[in-house]
MIKOL-598049 format. One line per 10 residues: number of its first residue (from 1); their letters; for each residue x negated, y negated, z negated of N, C-alpha, C. Coordinates in Angstrom, 3 decimals, padded with zeros to 6 digits. Example, Ala and Ser with C-alpha at 12.3 -4.5 7.8 and 13.67 -1.06 7.14 Angstrom:
1 = AS = -013.190/005.690/-007.800/-012.300/004.500/-007.800/-013.200/003.300/-007.800 | -012.850/002.250/-007.080/-013.670/001.060/-007.140/-012.900/-000.030/-007.870
end
This chain:
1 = XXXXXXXXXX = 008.076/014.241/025.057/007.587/013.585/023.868/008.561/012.475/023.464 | 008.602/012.426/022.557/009.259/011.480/021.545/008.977/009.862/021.613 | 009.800/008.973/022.296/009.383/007.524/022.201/008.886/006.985/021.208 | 008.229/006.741/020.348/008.298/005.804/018.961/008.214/004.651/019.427 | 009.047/003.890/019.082/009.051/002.133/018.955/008.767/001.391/017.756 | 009.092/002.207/016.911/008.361/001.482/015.556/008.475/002.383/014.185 | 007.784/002.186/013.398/008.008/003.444/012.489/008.227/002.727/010.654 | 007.928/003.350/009.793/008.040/003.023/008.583/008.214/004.017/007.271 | 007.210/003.417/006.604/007.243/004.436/005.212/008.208/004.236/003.951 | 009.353/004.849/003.771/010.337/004.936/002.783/010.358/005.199/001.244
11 = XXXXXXXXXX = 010.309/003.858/000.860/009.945/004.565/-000.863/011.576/004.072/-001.649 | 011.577/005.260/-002.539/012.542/005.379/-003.294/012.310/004.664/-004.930 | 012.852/003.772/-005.322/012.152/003.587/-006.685/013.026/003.982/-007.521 | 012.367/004.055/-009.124/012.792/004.774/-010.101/013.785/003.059/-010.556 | 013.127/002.274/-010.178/013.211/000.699/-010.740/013.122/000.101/-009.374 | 014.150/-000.449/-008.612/013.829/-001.335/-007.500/013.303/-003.128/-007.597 | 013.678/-003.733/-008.978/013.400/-004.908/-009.167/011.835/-004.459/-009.658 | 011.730/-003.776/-010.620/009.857/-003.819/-010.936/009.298/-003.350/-009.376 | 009.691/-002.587/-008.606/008.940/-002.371/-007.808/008.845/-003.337/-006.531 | 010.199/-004.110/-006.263/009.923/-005.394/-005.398/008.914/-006.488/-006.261
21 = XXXXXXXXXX = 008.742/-006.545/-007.588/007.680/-007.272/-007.840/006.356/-007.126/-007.616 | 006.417/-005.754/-008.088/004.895/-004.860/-007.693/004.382/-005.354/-006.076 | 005.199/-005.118/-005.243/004.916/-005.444/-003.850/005.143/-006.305/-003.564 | 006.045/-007.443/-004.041/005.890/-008.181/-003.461/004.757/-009.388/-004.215 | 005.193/-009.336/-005.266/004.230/-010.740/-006.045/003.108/-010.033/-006.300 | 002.412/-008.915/-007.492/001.050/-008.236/-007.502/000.467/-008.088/-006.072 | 001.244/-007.296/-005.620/000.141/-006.591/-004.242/000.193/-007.831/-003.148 | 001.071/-008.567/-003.520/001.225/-009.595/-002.260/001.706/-009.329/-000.820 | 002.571/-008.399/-000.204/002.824/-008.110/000.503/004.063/-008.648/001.269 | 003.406/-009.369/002.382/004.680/-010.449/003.151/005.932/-009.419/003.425
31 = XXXXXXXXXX = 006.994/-010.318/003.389/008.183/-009.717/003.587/008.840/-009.921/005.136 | 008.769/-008.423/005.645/009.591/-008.547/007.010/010.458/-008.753/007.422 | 011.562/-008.058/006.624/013.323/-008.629/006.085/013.696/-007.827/005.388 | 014.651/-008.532/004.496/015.444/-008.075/003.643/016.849/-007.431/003.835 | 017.813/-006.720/003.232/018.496/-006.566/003.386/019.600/-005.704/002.111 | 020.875/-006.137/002.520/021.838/-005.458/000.892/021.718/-007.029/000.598 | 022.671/-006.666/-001.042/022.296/-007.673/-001.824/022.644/-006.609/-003.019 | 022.201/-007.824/-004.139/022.183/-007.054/-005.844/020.970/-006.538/-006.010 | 020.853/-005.812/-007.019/019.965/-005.032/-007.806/019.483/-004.100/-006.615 | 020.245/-003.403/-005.698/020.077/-002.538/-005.502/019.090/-002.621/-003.468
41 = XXXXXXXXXX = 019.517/-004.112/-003.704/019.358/-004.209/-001.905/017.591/-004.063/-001.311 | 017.254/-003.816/-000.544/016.350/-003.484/000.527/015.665/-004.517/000.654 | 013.734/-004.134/000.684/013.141/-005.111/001.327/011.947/-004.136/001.956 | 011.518/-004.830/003.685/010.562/-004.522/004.220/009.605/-005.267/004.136 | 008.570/-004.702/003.848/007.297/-005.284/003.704/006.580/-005.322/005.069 | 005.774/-006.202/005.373/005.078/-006.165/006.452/003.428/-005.116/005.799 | 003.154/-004.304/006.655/002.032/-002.860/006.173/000.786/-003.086/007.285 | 000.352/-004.010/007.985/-000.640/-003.920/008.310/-000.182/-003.466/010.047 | -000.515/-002.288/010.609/000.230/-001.957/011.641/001.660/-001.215/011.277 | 001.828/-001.304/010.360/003.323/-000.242/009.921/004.107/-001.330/009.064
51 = XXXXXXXXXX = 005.141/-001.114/008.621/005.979/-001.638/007.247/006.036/-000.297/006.427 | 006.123/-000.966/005.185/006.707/-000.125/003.730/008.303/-001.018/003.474 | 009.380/000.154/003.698/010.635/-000.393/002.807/010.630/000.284/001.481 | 011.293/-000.577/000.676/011.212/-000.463/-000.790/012.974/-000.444/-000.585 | 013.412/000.611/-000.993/015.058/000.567/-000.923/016.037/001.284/-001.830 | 016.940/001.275/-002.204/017.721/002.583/-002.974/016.909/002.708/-004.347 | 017.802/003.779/-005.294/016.839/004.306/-006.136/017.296/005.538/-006.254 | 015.838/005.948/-006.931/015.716/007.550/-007.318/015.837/007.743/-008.603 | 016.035/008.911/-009.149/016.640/009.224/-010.607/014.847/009.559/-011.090 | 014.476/010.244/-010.160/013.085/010.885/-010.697/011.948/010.031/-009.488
61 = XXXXXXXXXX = 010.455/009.608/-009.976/009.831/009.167/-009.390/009.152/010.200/-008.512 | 008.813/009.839/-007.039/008.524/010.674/-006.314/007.232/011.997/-006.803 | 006.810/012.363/-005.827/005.790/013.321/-006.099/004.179/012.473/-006.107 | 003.454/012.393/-006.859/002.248/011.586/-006.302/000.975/012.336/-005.629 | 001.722/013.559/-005.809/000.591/014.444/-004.847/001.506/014.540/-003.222 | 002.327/014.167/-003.167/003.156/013.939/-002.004/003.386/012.557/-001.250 | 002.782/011.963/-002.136/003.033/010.195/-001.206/001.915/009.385/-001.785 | 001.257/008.831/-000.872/-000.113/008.511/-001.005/000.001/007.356/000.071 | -000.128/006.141/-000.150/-000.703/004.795/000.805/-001.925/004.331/001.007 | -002.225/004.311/002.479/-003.483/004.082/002.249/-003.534/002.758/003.216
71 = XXXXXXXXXX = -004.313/001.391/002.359/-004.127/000.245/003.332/-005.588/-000.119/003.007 | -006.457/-000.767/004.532/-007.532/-001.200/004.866/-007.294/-002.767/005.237 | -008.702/-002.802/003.950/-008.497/-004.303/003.766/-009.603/-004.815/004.198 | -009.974/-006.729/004.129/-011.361/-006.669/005.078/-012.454/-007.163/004.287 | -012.239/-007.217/002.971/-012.890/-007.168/001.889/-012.686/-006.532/000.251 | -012.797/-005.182/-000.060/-012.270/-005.112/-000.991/-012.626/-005.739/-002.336 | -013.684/-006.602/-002.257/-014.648/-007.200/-003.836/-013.175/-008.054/-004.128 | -012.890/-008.733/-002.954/-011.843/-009.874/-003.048/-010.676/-009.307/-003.359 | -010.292/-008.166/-003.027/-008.869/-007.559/-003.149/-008.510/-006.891/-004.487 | -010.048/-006.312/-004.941/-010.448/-005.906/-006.229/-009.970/-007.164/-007.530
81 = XXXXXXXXXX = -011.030/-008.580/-007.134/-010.441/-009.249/-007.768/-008.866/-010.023/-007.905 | -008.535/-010.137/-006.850/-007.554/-011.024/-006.738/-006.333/-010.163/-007.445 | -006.329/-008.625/-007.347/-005.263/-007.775/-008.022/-005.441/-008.019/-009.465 | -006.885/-007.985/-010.132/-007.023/-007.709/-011.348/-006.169/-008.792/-011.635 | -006.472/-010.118/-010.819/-006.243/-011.521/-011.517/-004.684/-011.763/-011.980 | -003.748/-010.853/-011.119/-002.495/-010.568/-010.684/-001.905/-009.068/-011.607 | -002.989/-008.847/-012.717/-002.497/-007.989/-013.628/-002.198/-006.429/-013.063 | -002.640/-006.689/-011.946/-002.600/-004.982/-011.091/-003.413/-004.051/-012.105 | -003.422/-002.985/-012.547/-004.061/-001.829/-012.857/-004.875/-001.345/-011.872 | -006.377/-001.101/-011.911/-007.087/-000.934/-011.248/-007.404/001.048/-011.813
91 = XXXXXXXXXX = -006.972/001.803/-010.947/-007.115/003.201/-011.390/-008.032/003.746/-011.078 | -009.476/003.172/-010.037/-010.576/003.495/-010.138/-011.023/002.126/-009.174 | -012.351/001.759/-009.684/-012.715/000.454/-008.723/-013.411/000.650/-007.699 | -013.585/-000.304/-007.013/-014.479/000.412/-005.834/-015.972/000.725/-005.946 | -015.716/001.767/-005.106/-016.773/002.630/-004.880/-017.312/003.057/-003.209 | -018.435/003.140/-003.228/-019.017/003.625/-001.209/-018.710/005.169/-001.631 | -017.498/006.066/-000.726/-017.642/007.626/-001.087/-018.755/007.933/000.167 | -018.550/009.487/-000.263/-019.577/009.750/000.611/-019.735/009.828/002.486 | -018.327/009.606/002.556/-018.183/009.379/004.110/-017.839/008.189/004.414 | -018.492/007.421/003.916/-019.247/005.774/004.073/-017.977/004.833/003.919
101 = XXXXXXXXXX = -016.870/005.300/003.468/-015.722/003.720/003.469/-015.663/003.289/001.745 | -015.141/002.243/001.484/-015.296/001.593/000.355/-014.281/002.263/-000.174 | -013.315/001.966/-001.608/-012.189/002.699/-001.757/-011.767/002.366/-003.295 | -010.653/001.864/-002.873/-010.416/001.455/-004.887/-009.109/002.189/-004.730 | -008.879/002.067/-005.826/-007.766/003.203/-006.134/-006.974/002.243/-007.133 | -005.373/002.020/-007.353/-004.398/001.564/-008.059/-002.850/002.699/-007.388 | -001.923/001.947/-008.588/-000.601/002.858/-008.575/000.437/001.953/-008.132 | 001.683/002.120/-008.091/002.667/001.558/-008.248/003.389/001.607/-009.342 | 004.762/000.961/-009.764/005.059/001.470/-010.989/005.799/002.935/-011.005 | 005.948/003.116/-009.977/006.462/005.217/-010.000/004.991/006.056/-010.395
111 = XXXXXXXXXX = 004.151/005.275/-010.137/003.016/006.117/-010.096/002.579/006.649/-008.323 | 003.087/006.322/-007.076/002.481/006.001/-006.071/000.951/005.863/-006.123 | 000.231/006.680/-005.696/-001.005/006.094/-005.131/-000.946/005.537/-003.846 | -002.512/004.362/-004.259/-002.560/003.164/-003.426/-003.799/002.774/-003.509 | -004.633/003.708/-002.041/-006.069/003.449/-002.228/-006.368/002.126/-001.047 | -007.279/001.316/-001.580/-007.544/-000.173/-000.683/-008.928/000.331/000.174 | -009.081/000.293/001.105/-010.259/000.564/001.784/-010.452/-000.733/002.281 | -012.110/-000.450/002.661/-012.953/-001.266/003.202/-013.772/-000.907/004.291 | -013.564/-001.217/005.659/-014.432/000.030/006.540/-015.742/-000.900/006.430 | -017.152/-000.526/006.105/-018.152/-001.259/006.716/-018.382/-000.974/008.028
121 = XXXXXXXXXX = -018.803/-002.704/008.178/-019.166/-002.957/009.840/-020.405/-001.357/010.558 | -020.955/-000.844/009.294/-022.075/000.272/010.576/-020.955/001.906/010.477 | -019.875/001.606/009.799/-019.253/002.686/009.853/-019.103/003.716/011.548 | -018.705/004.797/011.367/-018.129/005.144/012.812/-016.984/004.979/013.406 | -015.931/004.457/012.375/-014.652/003.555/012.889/-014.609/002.566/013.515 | -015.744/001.935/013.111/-016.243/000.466/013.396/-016.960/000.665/014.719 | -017.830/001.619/014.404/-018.654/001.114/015.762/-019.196/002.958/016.380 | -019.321/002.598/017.256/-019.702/004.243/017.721/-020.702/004.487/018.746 | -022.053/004.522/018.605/-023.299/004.199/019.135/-023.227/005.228/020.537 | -023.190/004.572/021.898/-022.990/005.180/023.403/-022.031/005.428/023.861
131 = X = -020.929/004.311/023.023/-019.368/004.309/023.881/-019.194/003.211/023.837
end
């Protein structure tokens, strides 16, 4: 088996300055390090247990049925608001689906989906009744 020591999700932007704004100032996402310089240079985001680098660009924006982020947050009412407040596009708000997690839905500017979850505390992630 394969060591992993650390891993990371690679996005290509169509626009690397709108999209270091997107992540970094809208979505708010601390920065792990940077790297390059110019228009064109590299930044890691800190992702919760993972990083997102934002690096390079692409001529065409990725696939959005092919790249999908999904980050769990520990309130989404707050995350809901605090994006709107921050001019984020909200592409569906939250909602309880039917297999009990919260779930708002926004884009990036490629068009990236970027659903925010919320696990509730009686979920089965959360808690798991006789273990």
């Amino acid at each position: 088996m394969v060591h992993v020591l650390s891993s990371r999700t690679l996005l290509r932007p169509t626009d690397p300055e709108r999209s270091r704004v997107f992540y970094g100032e809208q979505l708010g996402l601390a920065v792990y390090r940077e790297f390059g310089t110019g228009p064109e240079r590299g930044v890691v985001y800190f992702l919760g247990g993972g990083f997102l680098e934002v690096s390079g660009r692409s001529e065409t924006p990725p696939d959005p049925a092919a790249v999908r982020l999904w980050l769990q947050v520990p309130d989404l009412t707050a995350a809901h608001d605090e994006l709107r407040a921050r001019g984020v596009e909200i592409v569906r708000p939250p909602v309880r689906e039917p297999w009990g997690l919260l779930e708002m839905w926004i884009a990036d500017p490629d068009g990236t989906a970027i659903v925010l979850v919320e696990v509730p505390a009686d979920h089965p992630i959360r808690y798991r009744p006789g273990i």
